[in-house]
DSSP file (Angstrom, degrees, kcal/mol; ACC not computed):
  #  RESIDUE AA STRUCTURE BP1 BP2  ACC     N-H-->O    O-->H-N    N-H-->O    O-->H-N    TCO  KAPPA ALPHA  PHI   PSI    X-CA   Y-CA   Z-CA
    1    1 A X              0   0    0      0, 0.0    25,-1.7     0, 0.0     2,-0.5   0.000 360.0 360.0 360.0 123.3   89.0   78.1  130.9
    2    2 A X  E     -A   25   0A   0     23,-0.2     2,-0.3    21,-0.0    23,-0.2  -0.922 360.0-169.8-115.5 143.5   88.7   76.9  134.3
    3    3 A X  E     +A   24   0A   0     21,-2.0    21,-1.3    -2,-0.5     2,-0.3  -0.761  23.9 145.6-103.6 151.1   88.5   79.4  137.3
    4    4 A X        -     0   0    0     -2,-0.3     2,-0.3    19,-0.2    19,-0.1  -0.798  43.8-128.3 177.2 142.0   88.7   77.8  140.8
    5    5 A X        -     0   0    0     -2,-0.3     8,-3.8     8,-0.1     2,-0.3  -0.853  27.6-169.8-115.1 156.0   90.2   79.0  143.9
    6    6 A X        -     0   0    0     -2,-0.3     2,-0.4     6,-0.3     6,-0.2  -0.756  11.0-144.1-138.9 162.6   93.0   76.4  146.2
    7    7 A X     >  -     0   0    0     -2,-0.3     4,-0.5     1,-0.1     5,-0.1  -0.930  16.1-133.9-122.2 135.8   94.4   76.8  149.4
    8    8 A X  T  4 S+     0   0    0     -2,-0.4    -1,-0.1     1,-0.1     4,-0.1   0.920 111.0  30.5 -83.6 -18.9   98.1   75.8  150.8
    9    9 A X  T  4 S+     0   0    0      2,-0.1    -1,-0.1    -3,-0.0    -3,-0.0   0.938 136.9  22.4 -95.5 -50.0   96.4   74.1  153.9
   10   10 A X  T  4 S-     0   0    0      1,-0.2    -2,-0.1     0, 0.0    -1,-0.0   0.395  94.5-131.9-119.8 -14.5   93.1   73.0  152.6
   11   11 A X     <  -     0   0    0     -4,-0.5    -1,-0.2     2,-0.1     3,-0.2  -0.253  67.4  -9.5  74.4 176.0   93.3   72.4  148.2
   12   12 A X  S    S-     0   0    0      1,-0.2    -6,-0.3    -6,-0.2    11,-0.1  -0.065  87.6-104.1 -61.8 135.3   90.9   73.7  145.9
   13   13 A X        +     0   0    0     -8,-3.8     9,-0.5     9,-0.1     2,-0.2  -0.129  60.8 136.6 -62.1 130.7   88.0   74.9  147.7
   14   14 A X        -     0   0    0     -3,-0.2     7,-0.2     7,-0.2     5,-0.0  -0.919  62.7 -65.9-162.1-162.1   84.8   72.6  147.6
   15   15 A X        -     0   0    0      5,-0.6     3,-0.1    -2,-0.2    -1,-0.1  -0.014  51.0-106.7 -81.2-174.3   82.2   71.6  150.6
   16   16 A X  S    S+     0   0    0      1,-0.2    -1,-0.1     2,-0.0     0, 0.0   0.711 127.4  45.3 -92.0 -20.9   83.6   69.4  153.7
   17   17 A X  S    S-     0   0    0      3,-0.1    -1,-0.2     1,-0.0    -2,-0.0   0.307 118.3-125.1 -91.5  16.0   81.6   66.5  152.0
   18   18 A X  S    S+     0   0    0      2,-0.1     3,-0.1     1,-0.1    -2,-0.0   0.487  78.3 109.0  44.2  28.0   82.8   67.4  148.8
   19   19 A X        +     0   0    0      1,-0.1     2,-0.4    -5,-0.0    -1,-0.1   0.439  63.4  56.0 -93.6   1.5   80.1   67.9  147.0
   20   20 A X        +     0   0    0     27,-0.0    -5,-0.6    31,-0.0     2,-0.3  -0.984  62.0 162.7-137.1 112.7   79.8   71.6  146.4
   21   21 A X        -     0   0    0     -2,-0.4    -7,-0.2    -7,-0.2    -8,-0.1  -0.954  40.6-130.5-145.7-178.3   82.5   74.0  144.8
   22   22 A X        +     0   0    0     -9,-0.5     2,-0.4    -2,-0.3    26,-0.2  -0.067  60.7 119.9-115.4  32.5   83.5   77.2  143.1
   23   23 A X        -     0   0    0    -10,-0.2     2,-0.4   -19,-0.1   -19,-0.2  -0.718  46.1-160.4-105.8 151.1   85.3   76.2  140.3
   24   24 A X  E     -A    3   0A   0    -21,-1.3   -21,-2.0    -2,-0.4     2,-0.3  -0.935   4.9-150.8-117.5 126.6   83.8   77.3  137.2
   25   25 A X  E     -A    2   0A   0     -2,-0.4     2,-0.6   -23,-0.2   -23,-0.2  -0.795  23.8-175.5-120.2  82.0   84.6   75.6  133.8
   26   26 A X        -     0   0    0    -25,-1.7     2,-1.6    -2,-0.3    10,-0.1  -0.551  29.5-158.3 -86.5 130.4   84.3   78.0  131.0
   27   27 A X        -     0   0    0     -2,-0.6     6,-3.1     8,-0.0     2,-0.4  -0.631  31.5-154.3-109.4 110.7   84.6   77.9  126.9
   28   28 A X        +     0   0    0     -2,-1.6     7,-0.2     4,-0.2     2,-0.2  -0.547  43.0  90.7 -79.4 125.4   85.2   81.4  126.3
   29   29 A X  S    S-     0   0    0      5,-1.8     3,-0.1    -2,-0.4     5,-0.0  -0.861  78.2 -96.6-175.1-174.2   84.2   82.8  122.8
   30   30 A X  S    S+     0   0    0     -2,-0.2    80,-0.1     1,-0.2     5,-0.1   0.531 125.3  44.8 -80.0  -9.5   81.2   84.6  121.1
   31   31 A X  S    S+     0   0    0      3,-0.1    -1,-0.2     2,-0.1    -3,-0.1   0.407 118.7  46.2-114.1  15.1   80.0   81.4  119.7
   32   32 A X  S    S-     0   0    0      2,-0.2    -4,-0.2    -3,-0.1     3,-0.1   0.343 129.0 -38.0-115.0-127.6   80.5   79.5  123.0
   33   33 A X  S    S-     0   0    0     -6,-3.1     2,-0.5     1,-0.2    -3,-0.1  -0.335  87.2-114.1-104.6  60.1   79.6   80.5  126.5
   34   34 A X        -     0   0    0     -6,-0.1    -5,-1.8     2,-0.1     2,-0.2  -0.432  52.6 -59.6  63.7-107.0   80.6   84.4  125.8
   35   35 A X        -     0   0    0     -2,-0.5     2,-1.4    -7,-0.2    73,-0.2  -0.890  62.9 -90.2 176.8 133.8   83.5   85.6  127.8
   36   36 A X        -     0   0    0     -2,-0.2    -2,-0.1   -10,-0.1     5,-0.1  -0.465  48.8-151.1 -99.5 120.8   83.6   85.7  131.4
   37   37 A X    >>  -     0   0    0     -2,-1.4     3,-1.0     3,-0.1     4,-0.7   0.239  40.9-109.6 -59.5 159.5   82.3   89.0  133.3
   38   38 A X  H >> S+     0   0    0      1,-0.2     4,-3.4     2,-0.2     3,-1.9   0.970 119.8  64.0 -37.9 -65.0   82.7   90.9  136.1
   39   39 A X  H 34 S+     0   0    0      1,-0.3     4,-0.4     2,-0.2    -1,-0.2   0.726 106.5  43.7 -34.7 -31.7   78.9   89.3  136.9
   40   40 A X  H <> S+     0   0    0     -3,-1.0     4,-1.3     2,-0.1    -1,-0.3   0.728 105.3  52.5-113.5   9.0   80.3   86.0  137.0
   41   41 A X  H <X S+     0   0    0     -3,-1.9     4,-2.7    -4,-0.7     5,-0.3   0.816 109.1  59.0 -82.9 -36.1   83.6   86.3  139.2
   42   42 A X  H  X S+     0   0    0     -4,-3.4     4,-3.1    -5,-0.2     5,-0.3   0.982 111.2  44.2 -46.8 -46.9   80.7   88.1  141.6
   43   43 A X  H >> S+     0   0    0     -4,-0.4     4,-1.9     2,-0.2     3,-0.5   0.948 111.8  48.5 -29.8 -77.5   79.0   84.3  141.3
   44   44 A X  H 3X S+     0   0    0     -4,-1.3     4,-2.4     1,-0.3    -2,-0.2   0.744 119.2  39.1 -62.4 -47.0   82.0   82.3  141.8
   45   45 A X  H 3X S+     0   0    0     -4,-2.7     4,-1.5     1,-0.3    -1,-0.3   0.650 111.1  52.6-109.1  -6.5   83.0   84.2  144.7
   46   46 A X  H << S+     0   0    0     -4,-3.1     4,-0.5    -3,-0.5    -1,-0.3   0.936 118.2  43.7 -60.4 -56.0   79.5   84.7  146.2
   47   47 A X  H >X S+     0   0    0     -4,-1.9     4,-2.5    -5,-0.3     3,-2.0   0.938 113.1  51.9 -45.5 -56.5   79.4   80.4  145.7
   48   48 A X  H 3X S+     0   0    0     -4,-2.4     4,-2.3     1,-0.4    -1,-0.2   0.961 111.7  45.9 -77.3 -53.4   83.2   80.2  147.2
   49   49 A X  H 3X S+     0   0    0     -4,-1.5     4,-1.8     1,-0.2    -1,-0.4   0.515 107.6  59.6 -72.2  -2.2   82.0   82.4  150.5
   50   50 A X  H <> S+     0   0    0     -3,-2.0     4,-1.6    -4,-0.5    -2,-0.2   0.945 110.6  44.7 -54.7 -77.6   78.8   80.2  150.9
   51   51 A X  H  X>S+     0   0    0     -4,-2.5     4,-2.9     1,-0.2     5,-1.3   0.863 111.2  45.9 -28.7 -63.5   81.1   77.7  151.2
   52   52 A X  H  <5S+     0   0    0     -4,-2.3    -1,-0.2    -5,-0.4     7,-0.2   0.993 112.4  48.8 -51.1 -53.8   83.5   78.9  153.4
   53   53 A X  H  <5S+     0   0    0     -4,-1.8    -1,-0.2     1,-0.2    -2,-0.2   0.875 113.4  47.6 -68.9 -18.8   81.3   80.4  156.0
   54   54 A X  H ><5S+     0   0    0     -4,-1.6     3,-0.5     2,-0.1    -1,-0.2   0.984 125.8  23.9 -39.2 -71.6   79.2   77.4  156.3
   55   55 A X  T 3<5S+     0   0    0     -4,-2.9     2,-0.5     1,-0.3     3,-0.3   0.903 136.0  29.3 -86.9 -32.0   82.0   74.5  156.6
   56   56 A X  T > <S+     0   0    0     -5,-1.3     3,-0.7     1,-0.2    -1,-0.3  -0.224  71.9 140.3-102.8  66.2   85.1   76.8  158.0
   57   57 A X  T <   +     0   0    0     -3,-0.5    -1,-0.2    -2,-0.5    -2,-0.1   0.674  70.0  62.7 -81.3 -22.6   83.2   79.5  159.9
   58   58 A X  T 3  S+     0   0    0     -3,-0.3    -1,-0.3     2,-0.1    -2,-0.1   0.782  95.9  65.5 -76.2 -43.3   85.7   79.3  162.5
   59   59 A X  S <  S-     0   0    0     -3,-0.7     2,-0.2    -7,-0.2    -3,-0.0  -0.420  82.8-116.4 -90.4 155.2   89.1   80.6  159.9
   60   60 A X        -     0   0    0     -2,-0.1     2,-0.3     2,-0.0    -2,-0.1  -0.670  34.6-152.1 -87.0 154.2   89.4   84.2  158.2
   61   61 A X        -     0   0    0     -2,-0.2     2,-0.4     2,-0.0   -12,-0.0  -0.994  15.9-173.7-143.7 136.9   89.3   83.7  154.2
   62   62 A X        -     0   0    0     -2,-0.3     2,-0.8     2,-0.0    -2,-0.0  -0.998  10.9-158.5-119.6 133.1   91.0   86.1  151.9
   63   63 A X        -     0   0    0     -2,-0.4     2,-0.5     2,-0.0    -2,-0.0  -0.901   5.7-157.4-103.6 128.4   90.2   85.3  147.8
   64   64 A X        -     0   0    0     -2,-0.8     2,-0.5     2,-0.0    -2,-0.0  -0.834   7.6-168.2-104.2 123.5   92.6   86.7  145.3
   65   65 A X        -     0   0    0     -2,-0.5     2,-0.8     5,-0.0    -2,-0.0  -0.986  14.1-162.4-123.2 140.4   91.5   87.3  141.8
   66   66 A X        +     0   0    0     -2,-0.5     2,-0.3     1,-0.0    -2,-0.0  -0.770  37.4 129.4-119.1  98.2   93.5   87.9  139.5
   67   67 A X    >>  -     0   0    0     -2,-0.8     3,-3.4     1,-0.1     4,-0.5  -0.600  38.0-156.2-140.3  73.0   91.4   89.6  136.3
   68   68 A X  T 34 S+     0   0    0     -2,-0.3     4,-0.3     1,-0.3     3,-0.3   0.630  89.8  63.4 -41.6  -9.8   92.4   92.5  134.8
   69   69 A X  T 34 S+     0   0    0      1,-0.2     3,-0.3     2,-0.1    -1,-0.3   0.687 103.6  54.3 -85.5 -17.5   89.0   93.6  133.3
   70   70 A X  T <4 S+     0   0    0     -3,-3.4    -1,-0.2     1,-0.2    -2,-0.2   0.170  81.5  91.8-103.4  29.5   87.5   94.0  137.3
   71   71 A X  S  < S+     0   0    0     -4,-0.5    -1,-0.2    -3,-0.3    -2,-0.1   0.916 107.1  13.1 -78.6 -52.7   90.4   96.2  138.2
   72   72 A X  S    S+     0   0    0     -4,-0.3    -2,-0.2    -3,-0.3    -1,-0.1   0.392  86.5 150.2-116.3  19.1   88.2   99.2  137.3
   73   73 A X        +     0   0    0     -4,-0.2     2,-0.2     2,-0.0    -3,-0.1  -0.136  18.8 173.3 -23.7 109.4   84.5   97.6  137.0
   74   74 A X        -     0   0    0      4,-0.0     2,-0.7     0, 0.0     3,-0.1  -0.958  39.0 -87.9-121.9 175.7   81.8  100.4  138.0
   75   75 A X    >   -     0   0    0     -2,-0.2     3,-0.6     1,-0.2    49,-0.2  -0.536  51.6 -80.4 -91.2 143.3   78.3   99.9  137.6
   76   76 A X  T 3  S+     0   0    0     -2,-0.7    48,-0.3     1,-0.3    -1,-0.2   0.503 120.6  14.3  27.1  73.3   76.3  100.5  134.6
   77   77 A X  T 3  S+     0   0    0     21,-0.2     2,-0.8     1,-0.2    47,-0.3   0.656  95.8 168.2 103.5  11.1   75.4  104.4  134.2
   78   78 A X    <   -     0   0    0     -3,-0.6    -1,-0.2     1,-0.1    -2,-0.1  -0.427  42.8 -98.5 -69.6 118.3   78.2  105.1  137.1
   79   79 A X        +     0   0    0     -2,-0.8     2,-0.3    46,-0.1    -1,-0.1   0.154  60.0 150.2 -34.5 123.9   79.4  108.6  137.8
   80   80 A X        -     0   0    0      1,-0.1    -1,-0.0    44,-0.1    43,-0.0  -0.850  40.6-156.3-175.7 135.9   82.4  109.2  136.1
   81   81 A X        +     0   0    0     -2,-0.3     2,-0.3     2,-0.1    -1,-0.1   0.267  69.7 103.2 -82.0  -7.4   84.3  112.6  134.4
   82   82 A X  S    S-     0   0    0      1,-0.2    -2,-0.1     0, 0.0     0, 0.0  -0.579 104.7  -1.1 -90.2 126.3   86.4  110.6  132.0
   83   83 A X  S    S+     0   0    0     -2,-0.3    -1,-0.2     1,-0.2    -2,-0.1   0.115  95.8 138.1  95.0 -34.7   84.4  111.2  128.4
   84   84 A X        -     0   0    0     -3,-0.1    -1,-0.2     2,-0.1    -3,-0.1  -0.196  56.9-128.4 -55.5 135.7   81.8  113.3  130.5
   85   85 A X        -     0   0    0      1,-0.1     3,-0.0     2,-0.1     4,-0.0  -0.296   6.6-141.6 -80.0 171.5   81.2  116.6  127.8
   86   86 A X  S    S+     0   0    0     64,-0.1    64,-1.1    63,-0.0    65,-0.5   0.267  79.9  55.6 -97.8   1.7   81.6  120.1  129.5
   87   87 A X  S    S-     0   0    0     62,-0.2     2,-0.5    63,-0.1    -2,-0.1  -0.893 101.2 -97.6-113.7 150.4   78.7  121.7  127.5
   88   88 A X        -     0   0    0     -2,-0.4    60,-0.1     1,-0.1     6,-0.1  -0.748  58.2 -98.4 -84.9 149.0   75.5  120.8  127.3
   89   89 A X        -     0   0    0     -2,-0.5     3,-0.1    58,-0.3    -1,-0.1   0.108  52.1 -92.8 -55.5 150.3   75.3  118.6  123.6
   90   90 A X    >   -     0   0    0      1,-0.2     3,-1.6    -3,-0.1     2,-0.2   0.104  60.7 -61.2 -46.9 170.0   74.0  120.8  120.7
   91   91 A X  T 3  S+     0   0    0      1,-0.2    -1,-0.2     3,-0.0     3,-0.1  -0.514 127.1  21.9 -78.5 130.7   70.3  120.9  119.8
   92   92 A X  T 3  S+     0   0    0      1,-0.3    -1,-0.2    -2,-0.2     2,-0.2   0.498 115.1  90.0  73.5   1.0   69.1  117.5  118.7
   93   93 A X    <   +     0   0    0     -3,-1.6    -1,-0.3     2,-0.0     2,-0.3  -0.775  47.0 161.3-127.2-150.1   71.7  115.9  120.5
   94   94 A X        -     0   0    0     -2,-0.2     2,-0.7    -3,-0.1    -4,-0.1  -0.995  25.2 -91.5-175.4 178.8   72.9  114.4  123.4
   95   95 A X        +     0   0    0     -2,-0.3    28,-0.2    -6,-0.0     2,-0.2  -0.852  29.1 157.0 -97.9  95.4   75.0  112.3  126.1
   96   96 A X        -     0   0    0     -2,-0.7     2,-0.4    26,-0.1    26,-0.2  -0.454  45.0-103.5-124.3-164.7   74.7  109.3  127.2
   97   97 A X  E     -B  121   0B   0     24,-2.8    24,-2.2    -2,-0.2     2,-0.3  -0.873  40.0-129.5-119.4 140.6   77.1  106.5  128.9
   98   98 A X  E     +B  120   0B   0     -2,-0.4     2,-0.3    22,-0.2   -21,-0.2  -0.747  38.7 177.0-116.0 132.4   77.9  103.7  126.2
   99   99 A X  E     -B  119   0B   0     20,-1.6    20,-1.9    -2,-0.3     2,-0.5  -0.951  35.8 -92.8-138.0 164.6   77.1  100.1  127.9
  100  100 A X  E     -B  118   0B   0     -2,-0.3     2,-0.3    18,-0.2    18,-0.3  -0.739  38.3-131.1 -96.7 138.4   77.1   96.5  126.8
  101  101 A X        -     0   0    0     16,-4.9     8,-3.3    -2,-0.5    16,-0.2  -0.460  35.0-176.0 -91.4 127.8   73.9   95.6  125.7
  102  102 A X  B     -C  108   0C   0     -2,-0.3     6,-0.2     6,-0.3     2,-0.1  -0.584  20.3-120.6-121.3 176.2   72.8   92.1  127.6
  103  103 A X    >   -     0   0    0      4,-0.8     3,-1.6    -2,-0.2    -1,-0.1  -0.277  50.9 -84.0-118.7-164.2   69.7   89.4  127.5
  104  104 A X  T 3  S+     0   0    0      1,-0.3    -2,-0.0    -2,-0.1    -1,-0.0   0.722 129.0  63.1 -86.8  -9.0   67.7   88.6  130.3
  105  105 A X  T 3  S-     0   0    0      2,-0.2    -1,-0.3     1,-0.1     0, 0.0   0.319 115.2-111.7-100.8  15.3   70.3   86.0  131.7
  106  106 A X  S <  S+     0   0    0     -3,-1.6     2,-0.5     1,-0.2    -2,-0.1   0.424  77.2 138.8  85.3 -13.4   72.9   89.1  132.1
  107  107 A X        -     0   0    0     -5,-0.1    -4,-0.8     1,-0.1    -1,-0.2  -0.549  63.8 -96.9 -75.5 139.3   74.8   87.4  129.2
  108  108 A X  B     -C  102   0C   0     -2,-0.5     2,-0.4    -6,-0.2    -6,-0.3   0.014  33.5-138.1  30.7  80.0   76.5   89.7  126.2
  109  109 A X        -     0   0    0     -8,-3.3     8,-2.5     8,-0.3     2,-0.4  -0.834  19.1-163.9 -93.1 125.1   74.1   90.1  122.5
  110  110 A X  B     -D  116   0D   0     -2,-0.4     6,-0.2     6,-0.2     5,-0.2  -0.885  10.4-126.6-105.6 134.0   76.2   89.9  119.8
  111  111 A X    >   -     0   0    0      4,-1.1     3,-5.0    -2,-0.4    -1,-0.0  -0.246  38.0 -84.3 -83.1 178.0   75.0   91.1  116.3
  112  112 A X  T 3  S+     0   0    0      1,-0.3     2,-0.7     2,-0.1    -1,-0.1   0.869 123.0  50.3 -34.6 -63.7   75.0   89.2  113.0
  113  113 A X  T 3  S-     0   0    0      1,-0.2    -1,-0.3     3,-0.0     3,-0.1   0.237 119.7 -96.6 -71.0   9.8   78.5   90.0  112.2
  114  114 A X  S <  S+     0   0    0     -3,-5.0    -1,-0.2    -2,-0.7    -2,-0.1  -0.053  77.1 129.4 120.5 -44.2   80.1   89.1  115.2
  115  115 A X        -     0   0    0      1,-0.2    -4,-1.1    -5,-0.2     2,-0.4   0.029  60.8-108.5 -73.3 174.3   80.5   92.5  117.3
  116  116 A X  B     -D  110   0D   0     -6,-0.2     2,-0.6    -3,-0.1    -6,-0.2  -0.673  35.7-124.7 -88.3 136.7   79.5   92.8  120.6
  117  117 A X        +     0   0    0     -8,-2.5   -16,-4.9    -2,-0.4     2,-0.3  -0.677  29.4 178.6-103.3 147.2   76.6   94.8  121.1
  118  118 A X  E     -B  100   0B   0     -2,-0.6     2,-0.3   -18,-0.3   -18,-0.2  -0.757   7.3-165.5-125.3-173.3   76.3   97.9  123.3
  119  119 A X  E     -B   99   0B   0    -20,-1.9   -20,-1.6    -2,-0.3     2,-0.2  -0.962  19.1-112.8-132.5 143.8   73.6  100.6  124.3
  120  120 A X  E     +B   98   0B   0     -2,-0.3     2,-0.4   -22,-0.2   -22,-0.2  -0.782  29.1 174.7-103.9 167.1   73.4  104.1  126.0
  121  121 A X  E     -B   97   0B   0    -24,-2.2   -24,-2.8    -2,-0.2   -44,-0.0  -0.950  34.9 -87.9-162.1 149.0   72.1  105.0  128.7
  122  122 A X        -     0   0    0     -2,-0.4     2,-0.4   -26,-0.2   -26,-0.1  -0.088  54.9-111.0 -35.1 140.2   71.6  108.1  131.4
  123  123 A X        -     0   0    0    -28,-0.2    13,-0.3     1,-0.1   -46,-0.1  -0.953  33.7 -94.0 -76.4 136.3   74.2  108.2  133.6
  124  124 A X        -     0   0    0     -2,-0.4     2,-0.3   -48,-0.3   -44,-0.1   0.196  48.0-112.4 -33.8 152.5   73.6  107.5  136.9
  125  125 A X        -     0   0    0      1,-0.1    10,-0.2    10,-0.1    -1,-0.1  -0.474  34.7-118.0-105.7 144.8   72.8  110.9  139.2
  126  126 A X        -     0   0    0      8,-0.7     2,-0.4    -2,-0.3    -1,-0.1   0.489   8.1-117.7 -41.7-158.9   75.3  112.3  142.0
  127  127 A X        -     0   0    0      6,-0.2     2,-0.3     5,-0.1     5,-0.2  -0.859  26.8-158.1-147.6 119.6   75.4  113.0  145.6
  128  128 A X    >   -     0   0    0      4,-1.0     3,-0.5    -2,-0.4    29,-0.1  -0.893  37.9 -81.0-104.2 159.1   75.8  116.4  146.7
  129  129 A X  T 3  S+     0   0    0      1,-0.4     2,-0.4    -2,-0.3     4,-0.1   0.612 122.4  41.5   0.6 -70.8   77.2  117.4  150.0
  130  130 A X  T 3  S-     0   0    0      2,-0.1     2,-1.7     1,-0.1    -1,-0.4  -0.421 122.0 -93.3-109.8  54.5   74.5  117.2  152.0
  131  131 A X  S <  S+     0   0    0     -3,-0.5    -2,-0.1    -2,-0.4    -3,-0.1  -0.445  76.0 121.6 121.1 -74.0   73.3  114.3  150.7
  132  132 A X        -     0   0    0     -2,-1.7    -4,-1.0    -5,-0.2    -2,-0.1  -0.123  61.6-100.9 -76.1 157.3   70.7  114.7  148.1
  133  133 A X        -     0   0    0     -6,-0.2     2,-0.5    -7,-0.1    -6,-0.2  -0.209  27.8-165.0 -69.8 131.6   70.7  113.7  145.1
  134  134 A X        -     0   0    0     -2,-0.0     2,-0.7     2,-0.0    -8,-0.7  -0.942  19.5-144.5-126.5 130.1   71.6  115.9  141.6
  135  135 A X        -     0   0    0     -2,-0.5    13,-0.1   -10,-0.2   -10,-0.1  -0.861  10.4-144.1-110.0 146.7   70.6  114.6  138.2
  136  136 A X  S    S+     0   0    0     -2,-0.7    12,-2.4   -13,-0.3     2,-0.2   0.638  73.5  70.5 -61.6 -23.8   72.2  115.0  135.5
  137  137 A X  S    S-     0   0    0     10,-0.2     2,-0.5   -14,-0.1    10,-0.2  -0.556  78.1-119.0 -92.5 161.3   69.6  115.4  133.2
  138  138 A X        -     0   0    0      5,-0.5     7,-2.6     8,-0.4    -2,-0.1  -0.855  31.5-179.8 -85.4 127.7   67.2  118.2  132.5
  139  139 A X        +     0   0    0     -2,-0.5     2,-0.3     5,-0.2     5,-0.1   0.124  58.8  33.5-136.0  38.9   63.9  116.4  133.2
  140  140 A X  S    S+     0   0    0      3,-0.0     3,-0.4     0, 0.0    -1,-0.0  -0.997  91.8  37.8-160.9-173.5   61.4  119.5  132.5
  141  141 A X  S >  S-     0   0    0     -2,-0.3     3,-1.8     1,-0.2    -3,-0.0  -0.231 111.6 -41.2  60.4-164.6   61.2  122.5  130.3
  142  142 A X  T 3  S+     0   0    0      1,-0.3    -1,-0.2     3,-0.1    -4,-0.0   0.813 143.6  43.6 -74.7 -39.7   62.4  122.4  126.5
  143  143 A X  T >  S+     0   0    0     -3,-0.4     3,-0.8     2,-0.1    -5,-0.5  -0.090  75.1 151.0-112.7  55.7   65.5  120.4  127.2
  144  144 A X  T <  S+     0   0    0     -3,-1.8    -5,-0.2     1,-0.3     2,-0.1  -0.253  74.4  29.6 -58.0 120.0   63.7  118.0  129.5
  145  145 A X  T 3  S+     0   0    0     -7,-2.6    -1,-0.3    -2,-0.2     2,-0.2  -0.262  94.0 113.7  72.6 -14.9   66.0  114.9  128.8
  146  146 A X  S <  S-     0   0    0     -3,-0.8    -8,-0.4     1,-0.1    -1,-0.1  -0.252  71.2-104.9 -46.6 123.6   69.4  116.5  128.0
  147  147 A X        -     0   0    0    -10,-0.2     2,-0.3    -2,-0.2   -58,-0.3  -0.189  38.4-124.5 -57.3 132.7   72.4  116.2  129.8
  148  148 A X        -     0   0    0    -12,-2.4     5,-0.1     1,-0.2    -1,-0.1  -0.496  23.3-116.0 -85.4 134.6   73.3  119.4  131.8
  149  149 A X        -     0   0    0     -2,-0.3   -62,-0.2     1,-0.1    -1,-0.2   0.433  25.6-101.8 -68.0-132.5   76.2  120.9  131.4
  150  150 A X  S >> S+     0   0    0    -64,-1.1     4,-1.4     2,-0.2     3,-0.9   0.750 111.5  51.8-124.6 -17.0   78.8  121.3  133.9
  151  151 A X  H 3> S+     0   0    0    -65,-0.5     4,-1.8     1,-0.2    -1,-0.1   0.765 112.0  53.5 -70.5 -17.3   78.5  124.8  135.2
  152  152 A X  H 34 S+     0   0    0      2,-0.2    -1,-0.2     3,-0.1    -2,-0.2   0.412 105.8  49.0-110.9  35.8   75.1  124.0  135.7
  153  153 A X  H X4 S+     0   0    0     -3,-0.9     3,-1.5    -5,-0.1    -2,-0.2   0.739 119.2  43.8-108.2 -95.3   75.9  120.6  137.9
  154  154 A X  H >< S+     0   0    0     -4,-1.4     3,-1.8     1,-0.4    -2,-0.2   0.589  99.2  66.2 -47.5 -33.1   78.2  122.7  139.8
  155  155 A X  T 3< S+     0   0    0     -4,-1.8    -1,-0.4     1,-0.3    -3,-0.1   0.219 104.0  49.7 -85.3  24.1   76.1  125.9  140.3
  156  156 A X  T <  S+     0   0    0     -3,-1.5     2,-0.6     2,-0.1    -1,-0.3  -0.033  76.3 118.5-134.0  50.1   73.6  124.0  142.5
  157  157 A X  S <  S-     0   0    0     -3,-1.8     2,-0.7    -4,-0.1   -29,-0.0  -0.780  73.9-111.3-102.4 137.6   76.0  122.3  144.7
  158  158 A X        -     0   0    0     -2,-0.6   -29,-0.1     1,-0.1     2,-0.1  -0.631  31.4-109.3 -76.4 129.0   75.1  123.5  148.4
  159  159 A X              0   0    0     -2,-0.7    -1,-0.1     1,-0.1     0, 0.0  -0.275 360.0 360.0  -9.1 100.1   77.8  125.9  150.0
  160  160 A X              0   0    0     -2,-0.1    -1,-0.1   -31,-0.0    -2,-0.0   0.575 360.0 360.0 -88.5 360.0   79.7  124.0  152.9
């Protein structure tokens, strides 16, 4: 797979001495270089705006990607009602936010058999009105790590 962004005035983006560019040549699979992430179009297009603002500082630059998987990217642990339970989970369990489990280099771990591996994790904690911060978890008394349910998220939201 190669990724690379082109121009109708100027051709595929690289440096004005042509030594530097943002095309990316990837061999997508599990047994290859993985599959390419939200994390590396962020790369490519951090590289590609290096570029730009150095040698054309002068031009507006728009990049278009076209990637259906970053259409709804959030990050890791992000607030979000889709899946979210309305009770807090039964005794001895509990709720977490299902993520893909990665290695120190950000890339994918895949188990013996092929799959992709994931993990849970907390979801991240809210904003309330005025500001401060609400977590989602209980993080004292008897169900000191358990996700709170949702009357009791709302009931401490300040009054506007």
């Amino acid at each position: 797979m190669v990724a690379d962004f082109v121009s109708e005035d100027y051709g595929w983006l690289q440096s004005m001495d042509g030594k530097e560019d943002a095309r990316v040549i990837f061999k997508a699979g599990k047994a290859r270089d993985g599959y390419f992430t939200n994390e590396d179009i962020l790369k490519q297009a951090d590289r590609a705006m290096r570029i730009l603002k150095r040698d054309r500082p002068d031009k507006d630059h728009v990049l278009v990607v076209d990637n259906a998987t970053t259409h709804c990217k959030l990050p890791d642990g992000a607030l979000s009602a889709r899946k979210m339970p309305k009770n807090t989970p039964h005794e001895g369990r509990n709720w977490f936010v299902e993520v893909i489990n990665r290695d120190d280099h950000g890339q994918p771990r895949f188990g013996p058999n092929g799959k992709l591996l994931k993990k849970k994790i907390e979801m991240a904690p809210g904003t309330l009105p005025d500001g401060t911060s609400q977590d989602l978890y209980f993080r004292d008394g008897p169900q000191a790590g358990v996700f709170k349910e949702m009357s009791a998220q709302s009931s401490t939201v300040t009054p506007q």
